[in-house]
N, C-alpha and C positions, 0 to 999 in steps of 0.2 A: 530680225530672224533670218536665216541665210537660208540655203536650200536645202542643205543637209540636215537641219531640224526639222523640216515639213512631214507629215503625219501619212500616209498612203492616200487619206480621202481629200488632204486641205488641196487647194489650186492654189498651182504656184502663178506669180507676178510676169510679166513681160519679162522682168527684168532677171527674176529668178531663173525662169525658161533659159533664155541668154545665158547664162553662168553655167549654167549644169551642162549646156548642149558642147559647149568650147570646152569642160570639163572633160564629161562623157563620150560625145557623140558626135565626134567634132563634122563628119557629111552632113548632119542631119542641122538644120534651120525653123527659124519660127517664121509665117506666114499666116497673116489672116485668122490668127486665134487657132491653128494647128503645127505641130510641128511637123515638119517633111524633111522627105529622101527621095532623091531620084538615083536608080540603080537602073545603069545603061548596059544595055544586052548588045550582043553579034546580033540579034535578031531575034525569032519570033519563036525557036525556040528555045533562047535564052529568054525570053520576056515571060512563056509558058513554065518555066521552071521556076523563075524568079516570086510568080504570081501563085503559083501553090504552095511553095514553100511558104511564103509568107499566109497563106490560105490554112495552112496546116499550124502554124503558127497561132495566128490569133483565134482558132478556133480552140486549141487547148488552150488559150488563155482566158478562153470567151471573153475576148475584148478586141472590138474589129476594126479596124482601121477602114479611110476608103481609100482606093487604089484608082489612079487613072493609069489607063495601062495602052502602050501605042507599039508599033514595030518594033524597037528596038531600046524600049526604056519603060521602064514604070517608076510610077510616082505613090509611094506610101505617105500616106496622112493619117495623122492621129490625135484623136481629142478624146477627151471623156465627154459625152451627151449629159449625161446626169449629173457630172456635177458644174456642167456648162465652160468647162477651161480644160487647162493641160493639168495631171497628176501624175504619183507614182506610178500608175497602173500604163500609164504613156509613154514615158522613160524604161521601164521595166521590158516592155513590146517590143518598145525601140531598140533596145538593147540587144534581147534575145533574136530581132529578126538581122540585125548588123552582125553579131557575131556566126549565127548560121550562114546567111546569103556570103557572105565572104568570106569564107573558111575555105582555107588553100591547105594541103597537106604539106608536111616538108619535109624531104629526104635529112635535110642538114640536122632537122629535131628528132632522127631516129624513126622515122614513120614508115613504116610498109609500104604505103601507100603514095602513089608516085606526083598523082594531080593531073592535072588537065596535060595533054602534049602544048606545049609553045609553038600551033601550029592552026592555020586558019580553018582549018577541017574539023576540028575540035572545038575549039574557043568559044563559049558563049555568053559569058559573063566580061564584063570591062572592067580588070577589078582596079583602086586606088591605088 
């Protein structure tokens, strides 16, 4: 069975994890029976934006990750407790919190909206 057949509740395999993550999610890594992201800030408060956003995040998903969170980087970790491995509900977070924390606007796609200045005064995120 591959990855793409698994059920929202089944746990996926080491191996499974692996596939989806290079599929999906290509920052994010397996470690220690969770998958992780470290998402490196200018600073503390890029690290404060980084950690609410993502706060705000798994709270409407009520599905919480833990966060090790330092000066200039936080580290998101996610596992299902209940059903003791990785699952959809993990992948799904992961997702949702990679596509928010990195979202840049862009002139070039017609956006209003201009994005951060390219300028150290500003900057708070290190994006990929």
């Amino acid at each position: 069975m591959s990855w793409r057949e698994l059920k929202h509740e089944d746990v996926y395999t080491d191996d499974e994890v692996k596939a989806r993550l290079i599929d999906d999610l290509a920052h994010w890594y397996l470690e220690n029976g969770w998958i992780r992201r470290k998402y490196k800030t200018s600073g503390w408060k890029g690290t404060l934006m980084v950690v609410n956003t993502v706060g705000h995040l798994a709270e409407a998903a009520f599905h919480h990750p833990d966060l090790s969170v330092s000066y200039a980087f936080v580290i998101v970790k996610l596992k299902n407790h209940a059903a003791k491995g990785i699952t959809n509900k993990d992948f799904e977070l992961a997702q949702k919190i990679e596509e928010v924390v990195m979202w840049q606007p862009s002139q070039k796609d017609g956006s209003a909206l201009e994005g951060t200045p390219d300028d150290v005064r500003f900057k708070y995120l290190k994006y990929d």
